[in-house]
N, C-alpha and C positions, 0 to 999 in steps of 0.2 A: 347411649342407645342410638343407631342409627337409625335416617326416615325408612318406614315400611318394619323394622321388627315389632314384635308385638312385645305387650307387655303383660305383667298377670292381671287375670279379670279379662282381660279383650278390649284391647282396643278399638274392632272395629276397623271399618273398613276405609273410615275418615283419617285414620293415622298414616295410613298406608297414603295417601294425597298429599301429607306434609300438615294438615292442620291435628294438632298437638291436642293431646285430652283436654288439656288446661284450657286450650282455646276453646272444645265446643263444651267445657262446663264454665268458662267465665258467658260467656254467649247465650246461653241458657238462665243464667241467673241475671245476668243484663236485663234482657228481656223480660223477666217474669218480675224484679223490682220495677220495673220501666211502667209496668202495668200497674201494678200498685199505686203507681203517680198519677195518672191521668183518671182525671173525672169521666171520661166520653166512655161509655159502654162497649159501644161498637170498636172503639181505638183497644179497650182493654181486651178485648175478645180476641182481636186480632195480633199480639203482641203474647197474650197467652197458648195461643195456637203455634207460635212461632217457640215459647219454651216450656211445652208441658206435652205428655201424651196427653190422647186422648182421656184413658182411665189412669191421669196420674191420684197416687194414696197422697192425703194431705193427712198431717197428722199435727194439729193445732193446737194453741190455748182452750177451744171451746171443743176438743174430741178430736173423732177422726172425719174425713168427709173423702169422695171418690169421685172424680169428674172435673173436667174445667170449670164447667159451669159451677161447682162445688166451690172452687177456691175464687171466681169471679164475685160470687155471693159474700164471701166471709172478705173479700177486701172493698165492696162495697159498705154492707155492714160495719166492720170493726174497724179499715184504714180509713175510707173515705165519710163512713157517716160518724166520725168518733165527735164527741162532745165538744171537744177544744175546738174543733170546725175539721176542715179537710188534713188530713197529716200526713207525711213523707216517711216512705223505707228509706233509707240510705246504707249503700253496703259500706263497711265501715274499715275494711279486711280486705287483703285479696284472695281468689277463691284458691286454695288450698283443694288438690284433686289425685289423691292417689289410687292410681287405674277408676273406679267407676263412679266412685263416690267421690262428694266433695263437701267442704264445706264451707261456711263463708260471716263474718259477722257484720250485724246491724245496727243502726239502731231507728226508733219511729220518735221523730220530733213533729214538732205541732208547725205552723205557720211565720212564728216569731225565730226560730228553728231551736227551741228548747227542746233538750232530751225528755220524753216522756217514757221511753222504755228501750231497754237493749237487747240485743242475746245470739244467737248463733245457731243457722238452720243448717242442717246436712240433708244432702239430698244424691240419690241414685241421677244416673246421666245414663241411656242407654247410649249404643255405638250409631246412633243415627243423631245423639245432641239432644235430644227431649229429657226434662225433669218425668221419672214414673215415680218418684218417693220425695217426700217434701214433710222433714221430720223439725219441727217447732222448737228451740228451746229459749223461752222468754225470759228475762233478769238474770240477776245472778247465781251462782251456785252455790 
Protein backbone atom coordinates (compact mmCIF):
# COMPACT_ATOMS: atom_id res chain seq x y z
CA UNK A 1 0.00 0.00 0.00
CA UNK A 2 1.51 3.27 -0.71
CA UNK A 3 1.80 6.52 1.87
CA UNK A 4 -1.62 8.56 1.78
CA UNK A 5 -4.05 5.29 0.35
CA UNK A 6 -6.54 4.49 2.60
CA UNK A 7 -7.26 1.33 4.02
CA UNK A 8 -10.63 -0.46 5.04
CA UNK A 9 -12.13 1.01 8.28
CA UNK A 10 -10.29 4.44 7.56
CA UNK A 11 -7.39 5.32 8.33
CA UNK A 12 -7.66 8.70 8.98
CA UNK A 13 -6.10 11.51 8.28
CA UNK A 14 -2.70 10.39 10.37
CA UNK A 15 -2.02 7.95 7.47
CA UNK A 16 -2.12 10.11 4.95
CA UNK A 17 1.25 12.12 7.09
CA UNK A 18 3.28 8.72 6.78
CA UNK A 19 2.51 7.51 10.43
CA UNK A 20 1.12 3.98 9.96
CA UNK A 21 -2.10 2.62 11.92
CA UNK A 22 0.33 0.40 13.69
CA UNK A 23 2.17 3.41 14.84
CA UNK A 24 -0.86 5.37 16.44
CA UNK A 25 -2.34 2.03 17.94
CA UNK A 26 1.15 0.87 19.43
CA UNK A 27 1.28 4.62 20.72
CA UNK A 28 -1.99 4.50 22.35
CA UNK A 29 -1.44 1.36 24.18
CA UNK A 30 2.21 2.58 25.24
CA UNK A 31 0.66 5.13 26.90
CA UNK A 32 -2.28 3.76 28.48
CA UNK A 33 0.07 0.48 30.08
CA UNK A 34 2.55 3.33 30.77
CA UNK A 35 -0.24 4.62 33.16
CA UNK A 36 -0.94 1.50 34.59
CA UNK A 37 2.73 1.70 35.99
CA UNK A 38 3.01 4.90 37.75
CA UNK A 39 1.75 5.44 41.19
CA UNK A 40 1.46 9.48 40.77
CA UNK A 41 -2.22 10.25 39.97
CA UNK A 42 -1.63 13.46 38.29
CA UNK A 43 1.32 11.52 35.93
CA UNK A 44 -1.54 8.78 35.20
CA UNK A 45 -4.06 11.37 34.28
CA UNK A 46 -1.94 12.82 32.04
CA UNK A 47 -0.60 9.66 30.06
CA UNK A 48 -4.36 8.52 29.99
CA UNK A 49 -5.33 11.78 28.17
CA UNK A 50 -2.63 11.13 25.88
CA UNK A 51 -4.32 7.34 25.04
CA UNK A 52 -7.82 7.27 25.71
CA UNK A 53 -10.94 9.43 24.64
CA UNK A 54 -12.47 11.31 26.55
CA UNK A 55 -15.83 8.67 26.76
CA UNK A 56 -13.54 5.70 26.17
CA UNK A 57 -15.96 2.10 26.85
CA UNK A 58 -13.81 0.04 29.29
CA UNK A 59 -15.04 -3.32 29.46
CA UNK A 60 -13.33 -5.29 32.31
CA UNK A 61 -12.99 -8.16 34.87
CA UNK A 62 -15.33 -6.15 37.31
CA UNK A 63 -18.05 -5.06 34.23
CA UNK A 64 -18.23 -2.32 32.11
CA UNK A 65 -17.19 1.40 33.08
CA UNK A 66 -17.15 4.91 30.79
CA UNK A 67 -14.75 7.65 31.37
CA UNK A 68 -11.05 8.20 31.91
CA UNK A 69 -11.51 8.74 35.13
CA UNK A 70 -13.39 5.29 34.90
CA UNK A 71 -10.54 3.21 33.97
CA UNK A 72 -7.89 5.68 36.24
CA UNK A 73 -10.13 4.24 39.21
CA UNK A 74 -10.12 0.51 38.26
CA UNK A 75 -6.07 0.79 37.92
CA UNK A 76 -5.75 2.51 41.03
CA UNK A 77 -8.02 -0.10 42.71
CA UNK A 78 -7.16 -3.52 40.96
CA UNK A 79 -3.35 -2.66 39.50
CA UNK A 80 -1.87 -0.36 41.93
CA UNK A 81 -3.83 -1.23 45.25
CA UNK A 82 -3.65 -5.19 44.56
CA UNK A 83 -2.64 -7.28 47.58
CA UNK A 84 0.89 -8.55 46.49
CA UNK A 85 1.68 -4.57 46.84
CA UNK A 86 1.89 -2.32 43.53
CA UNK A 87 1.82 -4.62 40.25
CA UNK A 88 3.04 -4.08 36.63
CA UNK A 89 1.05 -4.50 33.02
CA UNK A 90 3.56 -5.39 30.73
CA UNK A 91 2.60 -5.81 27.10
CA UNK A 92 3.94 -9.12 26.31
CA UNK A 93 2.96 -9.04 22.13
CA UNK A 94 3.34 -6.63 19.70
CA UNK A 95 0.18 -4.73 19.10
CA UNK A 96 -1.38 -6.52 16.08
CA UNK A 97 -3.73 -3.62 14.31
CA UNK A 98 -5.90 -4.50 11.31
CA UNK A 99 -7.48 -1.05 10.07
CA UNK A 100 -9.07 0.15 13.58
CA UNK A 101 -8.87 -2.23 15.95
CA UNK A 102 -5.98 -3.85 17.66
CA UNK A 103 -4.93 -6.01 19.93
CA UNK A 104 -2.19 -6.75 22.15
CA UNK A 105 -1.15 -9.38 24.95
CA UNK A 106 -0.14 -8.92 28.75
CA UNK A 107 0.59 -9.97 31.49
CA UNK A 108 0.21 -8.20 35.42
CA UNK A 109 3.22 -9.44 37.53
CA UNK A 110 3.80 -8.40 41.15
CA UNK A 111 7.09 -6.62 42.39
CA UNK A 112 9.45 -9.76 42.41
CA UNK A 113 8.16 -9.69 38.59
CA UNK A 114 6.15 -13.21 39.15
CA UNK A 115 3.26 -13.70 36.58
CA UNK A 116 0.02 -13.16 38.56
CA UNK A 117 -2.18 -13.11 35.63
CA UNK A 118 -2.17 -12.86 31.67
CA UNK A 119 -4.52 -12.25 28.82
CA UNK A 120 -5.14 -10.14 25.86
CA UNK A 121 -7.02 -6.63 25.40
CA UNK A 122 -8.62 -5.48 22.03
CA UNK A 123 -9.21 -2.16 21.67
CA UNK A 124 -10.93 0.41 18.80
CA UNK A 125 -8.19 3.33 17.87
CA UNK A 126 -10.04 6.17 16.34
CA UNK A 127 -8.21 8.17 13.10
CA UNK A 128 -6.99 10.84 15.57
CA UNK A 129 -4.93 7.61 17.86
CA UNK A 130 -7.20 7.74 21.16
CA UNK A 131 -8.32 4.16 22.65
CA UNK A 132 -12.64 4.67 22.55
CA UNK A 133 -13.04 0.72 23.36
CA UNK A 134 -10.82 -1.06 25.84
CA UNK A 135 -12.33 -4.90 25.73
CA UNK A 136 -10.57 -7.10 28.78
CA UNK A 137 -9.87 -10.71 28.28
CA UNK A 138 -8.02 -12.05 31.49
CA UNK A 139 -6.30 -15.87 31.63
CA UNK A 140 -6.76 -18.21 29.54
CA UNK A 141 -9.33 -19.56 27.31
Amino acid sequence: MTPGASRPGGAGPNYARGVTEDTLHTRAVDAFIAATETPDPDQRTTLLSRALAADVVFWGPLGRAVGRQAVADFITEVVQGHPSGPCRMVRTTRVDAPGEWARFGWCYEDADGRVLLSGTDVVHVTPAGDIDEIVVFAGPL
